[in-house]
VEXPA-762178 format. One record per atom (N, C-alpha, C, O): y, x, z negated; residue number from 1. Coordinates in steps of 0.2 Angstrom, whole numbers, plus 5000, padded with zeros to 4 digits. Example, Ala and Ser with C-alpha at 12.3 -4.5 7.8 and 13.67 -1.06 7.14 Angstrom:
# residues 2
<node><Y>4972</Y><X>5066</X><Z>4961</Z><titi>1</titi></node>
<node><Y>4978</Y><X>5062</X><Z>4961</Z><titi>1</titi></node>
<node><Y>4984</Y><X>5066</X><Z>4961</Z><titi>1</titi></node>
<node><Y>4983</Y><X>5071</X><Z>4958</Z><titi>1</titi></node>
<node><Y>4989</Y><X>5064</X><Z>4965</Z><titi>2</titi></node>
<node><Y>4995</Y><X>5068</X><Z>4964</Z><titi>2</titi></node>
<node><Y>5000</Y><X>5064</X><Z>4961</Z><titi>2</titi></node>
<node><Y>5006</Y><X>5067</X><Z>4960</Z><titi>2</titi></node>
***
This chain:
# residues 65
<node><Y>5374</Y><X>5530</X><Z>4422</Z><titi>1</titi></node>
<node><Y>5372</Y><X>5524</X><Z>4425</Z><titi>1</titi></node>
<node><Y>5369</Y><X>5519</X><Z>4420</Z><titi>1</titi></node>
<node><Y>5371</Y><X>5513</X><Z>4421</Z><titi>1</titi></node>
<node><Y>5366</Y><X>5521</X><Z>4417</Z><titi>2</titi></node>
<node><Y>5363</Y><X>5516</X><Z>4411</Z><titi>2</titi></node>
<node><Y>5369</Y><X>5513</X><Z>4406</Z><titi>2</titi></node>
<node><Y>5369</Y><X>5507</X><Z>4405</Z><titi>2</titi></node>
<node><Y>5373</Y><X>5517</X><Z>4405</Z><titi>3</titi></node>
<node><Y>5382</Y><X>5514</X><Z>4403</Z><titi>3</titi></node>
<node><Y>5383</Y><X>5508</X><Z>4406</Z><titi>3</titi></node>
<node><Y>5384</Y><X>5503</X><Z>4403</Z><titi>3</titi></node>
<node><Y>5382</Y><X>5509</X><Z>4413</Z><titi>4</titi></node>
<node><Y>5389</Y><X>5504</X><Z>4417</Z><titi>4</titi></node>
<node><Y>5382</Y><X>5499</X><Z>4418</Z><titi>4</titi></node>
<node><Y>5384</Y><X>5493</X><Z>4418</Z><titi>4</titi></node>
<node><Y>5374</Y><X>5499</X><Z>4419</Z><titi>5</titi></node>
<node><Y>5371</Y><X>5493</X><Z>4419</Z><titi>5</titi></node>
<node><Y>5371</Y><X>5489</X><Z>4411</Z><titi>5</titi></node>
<node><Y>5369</Y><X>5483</X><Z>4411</Z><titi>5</titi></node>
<node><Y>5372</Y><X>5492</X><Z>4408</Z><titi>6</titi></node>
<node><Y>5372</Y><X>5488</X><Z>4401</Z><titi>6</titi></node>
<node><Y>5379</Y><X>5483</X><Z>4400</Z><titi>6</titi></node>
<node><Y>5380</Y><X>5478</X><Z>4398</Z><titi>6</titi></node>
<node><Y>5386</Y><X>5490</X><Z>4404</Z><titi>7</titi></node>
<node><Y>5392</Y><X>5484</X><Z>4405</Z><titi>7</titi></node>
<node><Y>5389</Y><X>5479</X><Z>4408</Z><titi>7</titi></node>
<node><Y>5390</Y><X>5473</X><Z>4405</Z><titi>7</titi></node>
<node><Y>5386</Y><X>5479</X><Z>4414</Z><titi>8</titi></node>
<node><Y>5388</Y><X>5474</X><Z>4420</Z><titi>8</titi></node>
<node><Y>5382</Y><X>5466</X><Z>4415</Z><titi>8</titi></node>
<node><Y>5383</Y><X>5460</X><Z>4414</Z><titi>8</titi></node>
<node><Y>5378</Y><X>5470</X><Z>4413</Z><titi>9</titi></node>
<node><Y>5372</Y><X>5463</X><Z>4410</Z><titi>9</titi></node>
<node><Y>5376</Y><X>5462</X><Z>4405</Z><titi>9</titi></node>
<node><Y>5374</Y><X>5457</X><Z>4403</Z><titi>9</titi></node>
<node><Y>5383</Y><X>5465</X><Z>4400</Z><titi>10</titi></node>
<node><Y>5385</Y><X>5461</X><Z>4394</Z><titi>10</titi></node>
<node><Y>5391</Y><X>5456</X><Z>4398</Z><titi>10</titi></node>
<node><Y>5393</Y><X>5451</X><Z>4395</Z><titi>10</titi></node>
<node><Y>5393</Y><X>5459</X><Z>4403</Z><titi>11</titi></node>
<node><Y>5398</Y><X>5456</X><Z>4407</Z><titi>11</titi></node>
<node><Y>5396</Y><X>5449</X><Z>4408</Z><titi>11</titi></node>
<node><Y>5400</Y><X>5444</X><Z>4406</Z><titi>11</titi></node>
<node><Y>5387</Y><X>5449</X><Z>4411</Z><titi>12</titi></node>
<node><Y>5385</Y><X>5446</X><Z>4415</Z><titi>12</titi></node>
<node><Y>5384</Y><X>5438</X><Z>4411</Z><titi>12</titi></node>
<node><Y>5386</Y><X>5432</X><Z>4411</Z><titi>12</titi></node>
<node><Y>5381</Y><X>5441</X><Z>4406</Z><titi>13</titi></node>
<node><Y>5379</Y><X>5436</X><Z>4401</Z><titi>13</titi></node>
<node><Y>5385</Y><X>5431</X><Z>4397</Z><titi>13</titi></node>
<node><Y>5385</Y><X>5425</X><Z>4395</Z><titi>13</titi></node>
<node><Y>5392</Y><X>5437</X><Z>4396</Z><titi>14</titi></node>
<node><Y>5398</Y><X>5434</X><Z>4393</Z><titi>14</titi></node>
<node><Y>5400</Y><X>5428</X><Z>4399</Z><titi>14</titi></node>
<node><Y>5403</Y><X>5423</X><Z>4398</Z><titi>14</titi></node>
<node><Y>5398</Y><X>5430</X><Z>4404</Z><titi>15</titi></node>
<node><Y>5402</Y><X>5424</X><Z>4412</Z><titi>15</titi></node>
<node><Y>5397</Y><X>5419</X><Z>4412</Z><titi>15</titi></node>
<node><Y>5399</Y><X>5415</X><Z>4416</Z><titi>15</titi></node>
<node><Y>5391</Y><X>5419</X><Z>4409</Z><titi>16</titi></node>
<node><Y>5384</Y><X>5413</X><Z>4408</Z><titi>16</titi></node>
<node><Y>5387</Y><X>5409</X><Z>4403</Z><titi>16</titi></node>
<node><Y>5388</Y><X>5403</X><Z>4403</Z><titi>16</titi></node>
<node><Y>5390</Y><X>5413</X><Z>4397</Z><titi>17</titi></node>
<node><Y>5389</Y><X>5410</X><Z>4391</Z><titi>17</titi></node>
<node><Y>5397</Y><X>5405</X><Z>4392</Z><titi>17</titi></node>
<node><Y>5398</Y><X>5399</X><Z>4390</Z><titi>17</titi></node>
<node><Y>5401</Y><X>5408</X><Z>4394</Z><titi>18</titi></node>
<node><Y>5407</Y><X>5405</X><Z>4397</Z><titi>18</titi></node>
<node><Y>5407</Y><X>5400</X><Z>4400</Z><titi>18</titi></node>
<node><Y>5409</Y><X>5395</X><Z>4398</Z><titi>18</titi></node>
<node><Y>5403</Y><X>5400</X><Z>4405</Z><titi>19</titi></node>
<node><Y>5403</Y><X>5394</X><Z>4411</Z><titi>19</titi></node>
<node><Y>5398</Y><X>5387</X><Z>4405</Z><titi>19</titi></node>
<node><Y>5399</Y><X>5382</X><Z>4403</Z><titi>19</titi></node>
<node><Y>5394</Y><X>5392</X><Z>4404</Z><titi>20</titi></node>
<node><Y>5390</Y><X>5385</X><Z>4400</Z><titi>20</titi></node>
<node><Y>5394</Y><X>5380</X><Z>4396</Z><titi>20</titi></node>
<node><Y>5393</Y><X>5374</X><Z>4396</Z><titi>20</titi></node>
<node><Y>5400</Y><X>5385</X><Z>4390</Z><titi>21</titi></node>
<node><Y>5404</Y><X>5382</X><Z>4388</Z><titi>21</titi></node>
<node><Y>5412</Y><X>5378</X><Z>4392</Z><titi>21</titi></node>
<node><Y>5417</Y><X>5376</X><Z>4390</Z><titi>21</titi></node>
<node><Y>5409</Y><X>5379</X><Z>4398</Z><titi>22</titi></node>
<node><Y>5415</Y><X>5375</X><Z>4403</Z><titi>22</titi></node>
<node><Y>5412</Y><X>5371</X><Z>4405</Z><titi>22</titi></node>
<node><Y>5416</Y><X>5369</X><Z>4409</Z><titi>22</titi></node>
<node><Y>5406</Y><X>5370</X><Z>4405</Z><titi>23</titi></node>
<node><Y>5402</Y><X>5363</X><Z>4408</Z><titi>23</titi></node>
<node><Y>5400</Y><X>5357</X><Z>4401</Z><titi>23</titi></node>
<node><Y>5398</Y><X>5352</X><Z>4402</Z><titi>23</titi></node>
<node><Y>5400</Y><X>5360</X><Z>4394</Z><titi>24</titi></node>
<node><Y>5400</Y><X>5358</X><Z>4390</Z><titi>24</titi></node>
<node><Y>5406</Y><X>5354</X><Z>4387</Z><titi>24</titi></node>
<node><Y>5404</Y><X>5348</X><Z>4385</Z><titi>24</titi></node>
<node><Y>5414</Y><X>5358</X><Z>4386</Z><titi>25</titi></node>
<node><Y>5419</Y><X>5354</X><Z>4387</Z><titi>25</titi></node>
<node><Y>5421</Y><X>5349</X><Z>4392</Z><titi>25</titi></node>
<node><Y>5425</Y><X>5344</X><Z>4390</Z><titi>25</titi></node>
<node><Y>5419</Y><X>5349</X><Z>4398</Z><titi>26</titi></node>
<node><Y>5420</Y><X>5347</X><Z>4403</Z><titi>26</titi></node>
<node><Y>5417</Y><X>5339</X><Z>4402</Z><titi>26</titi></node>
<node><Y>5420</Y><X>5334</X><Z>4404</Z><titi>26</titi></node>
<node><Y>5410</Y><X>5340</X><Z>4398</Z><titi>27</titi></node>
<node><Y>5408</Y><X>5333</X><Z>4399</Z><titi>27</titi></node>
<node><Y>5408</Y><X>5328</X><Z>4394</Z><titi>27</titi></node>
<node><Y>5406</Y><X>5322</X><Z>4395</Z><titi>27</titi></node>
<node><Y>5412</Y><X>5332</X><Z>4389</Z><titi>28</titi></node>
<node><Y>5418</Y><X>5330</X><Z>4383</Z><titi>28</titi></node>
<node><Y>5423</Y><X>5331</X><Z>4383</Z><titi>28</titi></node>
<node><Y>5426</Y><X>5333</X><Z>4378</Z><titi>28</titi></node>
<node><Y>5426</Y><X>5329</X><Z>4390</Z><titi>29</titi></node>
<node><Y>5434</Y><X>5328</X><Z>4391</Z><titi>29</titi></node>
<node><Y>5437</Y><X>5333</X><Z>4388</Z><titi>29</titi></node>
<node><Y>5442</Y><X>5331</X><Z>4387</Z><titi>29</titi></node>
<node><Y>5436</Y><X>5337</X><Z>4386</Z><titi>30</titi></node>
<node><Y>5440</Y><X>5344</X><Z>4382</Z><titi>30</titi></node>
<node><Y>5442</Y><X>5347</X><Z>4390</Z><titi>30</titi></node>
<node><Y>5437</Y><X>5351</X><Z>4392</Z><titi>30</titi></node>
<node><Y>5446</Y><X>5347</X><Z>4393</Z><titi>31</titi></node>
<node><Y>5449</Y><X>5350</X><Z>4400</Z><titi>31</titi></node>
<node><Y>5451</Y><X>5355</X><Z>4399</Z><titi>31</titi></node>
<node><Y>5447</Y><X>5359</X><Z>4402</Z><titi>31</titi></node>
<node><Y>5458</Y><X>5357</X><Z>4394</Z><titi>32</titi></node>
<node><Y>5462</Y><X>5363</X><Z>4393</Z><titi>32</titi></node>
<node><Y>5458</Y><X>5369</X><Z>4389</Z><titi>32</titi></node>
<node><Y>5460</Y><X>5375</X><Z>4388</Z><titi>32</titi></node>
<node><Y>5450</Y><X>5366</X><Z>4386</Z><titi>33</titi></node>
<node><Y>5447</Y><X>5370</X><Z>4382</Z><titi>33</titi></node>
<node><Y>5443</Y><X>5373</X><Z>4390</Z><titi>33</titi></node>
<node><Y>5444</Y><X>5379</X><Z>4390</Z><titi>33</titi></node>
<node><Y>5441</Y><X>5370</X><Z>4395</Z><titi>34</titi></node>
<node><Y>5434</Y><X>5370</X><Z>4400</Z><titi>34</titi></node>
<node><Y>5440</Y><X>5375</X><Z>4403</Z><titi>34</titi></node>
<node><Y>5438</Y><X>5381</X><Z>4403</Z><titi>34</titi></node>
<node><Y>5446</Y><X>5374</X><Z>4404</Z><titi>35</titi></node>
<node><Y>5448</Y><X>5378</X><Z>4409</Z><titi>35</titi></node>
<node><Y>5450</Y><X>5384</X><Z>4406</Z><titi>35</titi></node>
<node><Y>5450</Y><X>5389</X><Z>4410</Z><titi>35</titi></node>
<node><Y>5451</Y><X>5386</X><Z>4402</Z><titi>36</titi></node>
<node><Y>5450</Y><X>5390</X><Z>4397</Z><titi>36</titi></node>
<node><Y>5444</Y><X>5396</X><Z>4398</Z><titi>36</titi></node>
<node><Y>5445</Y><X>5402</X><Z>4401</Z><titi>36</titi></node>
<node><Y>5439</Y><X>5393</X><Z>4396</Z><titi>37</titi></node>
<node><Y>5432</Y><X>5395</X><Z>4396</Z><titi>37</titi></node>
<node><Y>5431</Y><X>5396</X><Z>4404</Z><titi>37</titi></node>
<node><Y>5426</Y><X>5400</X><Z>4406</Z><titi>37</titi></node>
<node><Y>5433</Y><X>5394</X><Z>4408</Z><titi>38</titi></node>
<node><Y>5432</Y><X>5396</X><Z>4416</Z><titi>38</titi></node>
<node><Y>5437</Y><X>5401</X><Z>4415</Z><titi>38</titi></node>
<node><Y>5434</Y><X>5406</X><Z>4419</Z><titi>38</titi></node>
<node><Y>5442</Y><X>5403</X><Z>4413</Z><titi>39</titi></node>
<node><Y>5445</Y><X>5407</X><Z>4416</Z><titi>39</titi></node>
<node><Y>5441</Y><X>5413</X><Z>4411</Z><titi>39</titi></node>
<node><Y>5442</Y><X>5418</X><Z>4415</Z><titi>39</titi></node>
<node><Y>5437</Y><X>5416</X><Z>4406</Z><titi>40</titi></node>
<node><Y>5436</Y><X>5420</X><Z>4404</Z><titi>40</titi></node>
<node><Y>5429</Y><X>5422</X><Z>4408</Z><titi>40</titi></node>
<node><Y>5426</Y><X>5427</X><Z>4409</Z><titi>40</titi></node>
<node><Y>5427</Y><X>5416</X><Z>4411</Z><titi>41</titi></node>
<node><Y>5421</Y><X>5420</X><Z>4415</Z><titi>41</titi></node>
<node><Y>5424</Y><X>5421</X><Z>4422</Z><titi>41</titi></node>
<node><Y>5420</Y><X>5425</X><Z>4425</Z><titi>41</titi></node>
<node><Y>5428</Y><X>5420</X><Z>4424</Z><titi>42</titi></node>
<node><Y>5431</Y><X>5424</X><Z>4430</Z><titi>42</titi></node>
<node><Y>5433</Y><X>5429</X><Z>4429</Z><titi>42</titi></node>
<node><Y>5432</Y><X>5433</X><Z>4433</Z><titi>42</titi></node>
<node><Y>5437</Y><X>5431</X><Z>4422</Z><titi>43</titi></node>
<node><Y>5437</Y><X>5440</X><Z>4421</Z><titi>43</titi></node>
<node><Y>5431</Y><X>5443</X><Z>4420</Z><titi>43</titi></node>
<node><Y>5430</Y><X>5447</X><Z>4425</Z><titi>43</titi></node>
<node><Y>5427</Y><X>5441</X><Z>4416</Z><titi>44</titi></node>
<node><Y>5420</Y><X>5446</X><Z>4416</Z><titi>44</titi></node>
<node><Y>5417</Y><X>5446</X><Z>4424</Z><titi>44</titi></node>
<node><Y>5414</Y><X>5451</X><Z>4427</Z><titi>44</titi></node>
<node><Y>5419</Y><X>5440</X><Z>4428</Z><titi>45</titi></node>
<node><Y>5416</Y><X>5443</X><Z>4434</Z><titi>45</titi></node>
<node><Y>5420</Y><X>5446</X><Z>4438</Z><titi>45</titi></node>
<node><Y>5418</Y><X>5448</X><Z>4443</Z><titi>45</titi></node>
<node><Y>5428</Y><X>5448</X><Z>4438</Z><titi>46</titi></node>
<node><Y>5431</Y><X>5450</X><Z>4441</Z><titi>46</titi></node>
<node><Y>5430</Y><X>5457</X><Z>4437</Z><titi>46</titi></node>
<node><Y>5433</Y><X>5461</X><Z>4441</Z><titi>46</titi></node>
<node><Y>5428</Y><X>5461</X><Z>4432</Z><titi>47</titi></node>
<node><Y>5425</Y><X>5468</X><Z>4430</Z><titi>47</titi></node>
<node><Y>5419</Y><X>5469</X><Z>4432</Z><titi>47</titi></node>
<node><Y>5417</Y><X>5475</X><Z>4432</Z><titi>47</titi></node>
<node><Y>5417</Y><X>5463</X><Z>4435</Z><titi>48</titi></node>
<node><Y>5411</Y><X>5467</X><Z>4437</Z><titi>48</titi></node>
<node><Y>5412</Y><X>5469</X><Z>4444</Z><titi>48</titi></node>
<node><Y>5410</Y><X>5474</X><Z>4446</Z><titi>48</titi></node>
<node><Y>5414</Y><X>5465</X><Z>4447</Z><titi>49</titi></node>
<node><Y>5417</Y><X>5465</X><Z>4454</Z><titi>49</titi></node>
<node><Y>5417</Y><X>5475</X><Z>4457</Z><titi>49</titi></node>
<node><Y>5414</Y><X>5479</X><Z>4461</Z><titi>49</titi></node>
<node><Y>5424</Y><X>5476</X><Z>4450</Z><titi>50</titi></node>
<node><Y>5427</Y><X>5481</X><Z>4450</Z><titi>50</titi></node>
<node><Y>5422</Y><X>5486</X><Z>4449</Z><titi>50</titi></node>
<node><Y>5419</Y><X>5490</X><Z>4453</Z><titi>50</titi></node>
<node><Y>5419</Y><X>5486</X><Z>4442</Z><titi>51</titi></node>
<node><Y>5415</Y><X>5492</X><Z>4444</Z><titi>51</titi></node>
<node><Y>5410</Y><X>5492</X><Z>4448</Z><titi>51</titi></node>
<node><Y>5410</Y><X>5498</X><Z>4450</Z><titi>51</titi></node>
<node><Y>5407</Y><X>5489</X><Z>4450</Z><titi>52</titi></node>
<node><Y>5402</Y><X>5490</X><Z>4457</Z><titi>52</titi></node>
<node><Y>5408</Y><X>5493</X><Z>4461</Z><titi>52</titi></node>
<node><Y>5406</Y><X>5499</X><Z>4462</Z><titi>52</titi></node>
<node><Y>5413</Y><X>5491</X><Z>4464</Z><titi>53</titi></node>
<node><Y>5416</Y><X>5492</X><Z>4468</Z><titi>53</titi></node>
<node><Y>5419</Y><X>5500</X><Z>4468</Z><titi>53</titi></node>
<node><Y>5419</Y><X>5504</X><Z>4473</Z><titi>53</titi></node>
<node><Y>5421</Y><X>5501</X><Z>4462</Z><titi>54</titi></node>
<node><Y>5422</Y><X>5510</X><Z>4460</Z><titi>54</titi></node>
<node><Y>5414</Y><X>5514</X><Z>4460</Z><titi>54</titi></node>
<node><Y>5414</Y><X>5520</X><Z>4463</Z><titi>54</titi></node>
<node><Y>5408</Y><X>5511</X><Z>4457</Z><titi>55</titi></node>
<node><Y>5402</Y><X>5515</X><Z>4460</Z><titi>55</titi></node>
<node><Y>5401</Y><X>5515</X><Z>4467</Z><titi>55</titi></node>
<node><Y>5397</Y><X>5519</X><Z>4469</Z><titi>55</titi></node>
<node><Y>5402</Y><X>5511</X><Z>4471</Z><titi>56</titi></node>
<node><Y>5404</Y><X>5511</X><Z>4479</Z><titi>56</titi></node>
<node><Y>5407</Y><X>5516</X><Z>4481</Z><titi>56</titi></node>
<node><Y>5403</Y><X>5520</X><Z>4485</Z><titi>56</titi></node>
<node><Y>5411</Y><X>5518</X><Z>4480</Z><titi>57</titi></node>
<node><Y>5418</Y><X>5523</X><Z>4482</Z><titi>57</titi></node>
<node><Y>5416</Y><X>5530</X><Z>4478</Z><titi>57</titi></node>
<node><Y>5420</Y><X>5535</X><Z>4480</Z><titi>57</titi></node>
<node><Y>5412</Y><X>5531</X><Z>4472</Z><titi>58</titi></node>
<node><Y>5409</Y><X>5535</X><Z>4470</Z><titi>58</titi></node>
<node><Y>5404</Y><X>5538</X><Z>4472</Z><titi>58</titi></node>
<node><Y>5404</Y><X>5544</X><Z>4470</Z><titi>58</titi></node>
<node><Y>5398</Y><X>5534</X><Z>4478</Z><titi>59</titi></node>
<node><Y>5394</Y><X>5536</X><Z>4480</Z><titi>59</titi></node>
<node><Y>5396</Y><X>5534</X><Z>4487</Z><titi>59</titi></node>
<node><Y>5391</Y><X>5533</X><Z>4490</Z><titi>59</titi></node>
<node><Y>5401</Y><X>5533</X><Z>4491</Z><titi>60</titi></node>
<node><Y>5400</Y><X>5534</X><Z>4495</Z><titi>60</titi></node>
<node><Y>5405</Y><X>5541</X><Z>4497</Z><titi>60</titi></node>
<node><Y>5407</Y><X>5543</X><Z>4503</Z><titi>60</titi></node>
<node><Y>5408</Y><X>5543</X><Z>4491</Z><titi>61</titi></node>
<node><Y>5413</Y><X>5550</X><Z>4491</Z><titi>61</titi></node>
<node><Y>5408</Y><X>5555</X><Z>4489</Z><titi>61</titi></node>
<node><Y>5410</Y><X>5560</X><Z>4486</Z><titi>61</titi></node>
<node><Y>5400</Y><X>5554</X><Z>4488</Z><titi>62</titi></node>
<node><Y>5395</Y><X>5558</X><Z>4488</Z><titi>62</titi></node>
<node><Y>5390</Y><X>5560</X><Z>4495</Z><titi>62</titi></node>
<node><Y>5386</Y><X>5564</X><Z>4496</Z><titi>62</titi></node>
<node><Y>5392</Y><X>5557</X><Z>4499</Z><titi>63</titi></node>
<node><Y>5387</Y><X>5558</X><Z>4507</Z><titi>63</titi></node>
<node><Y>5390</Y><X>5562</X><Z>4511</Z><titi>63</titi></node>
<node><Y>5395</Y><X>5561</X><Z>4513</Z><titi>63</titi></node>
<node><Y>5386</Y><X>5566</X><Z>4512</Z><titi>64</titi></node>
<node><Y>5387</Y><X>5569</X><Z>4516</Z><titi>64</titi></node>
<node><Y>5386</Y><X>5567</X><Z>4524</Z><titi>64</titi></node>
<node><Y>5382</Y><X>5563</X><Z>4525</Z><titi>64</titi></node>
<node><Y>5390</Y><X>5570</X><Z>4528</Z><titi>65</titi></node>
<node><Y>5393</Y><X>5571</X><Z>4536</Z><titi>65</titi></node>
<node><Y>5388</Y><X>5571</X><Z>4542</Z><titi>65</titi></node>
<node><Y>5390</Y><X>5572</X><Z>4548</Z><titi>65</titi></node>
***
């Protein structure tokens, strides 16, 4: 468990640090850099998505009936 919360806070931080440099590009006309940098923080939040999503399905193939 401590594994996947350190993924999800390196994830989380990578998709901060991302967006902040896509609003940074953005207000220096750099467009193709901004949209760039948005798309890397849509993948860290689409891993994170996923893992929460498989620890779901992990504990809820743990409950009993």
């Amino acid at each position: 468990m401590a594994k996947m919360a350190n993924t999800l806070k390196e994830l989380d931080r990578s998709a901060e640090e991302n967006c902040k440099k896509s609003r940074d590009f953005l207000s220096d006309g750099r467009f193709e850099e901004a949209l760039a940098a948005y798309g890397e923080a849509d993948e860290a939040w689409r891993k994170m998505a996923d893992l929460l999503l498989e620890k779901g399905k992990e504990d809820s193939g743990k409950r009993v009936s």
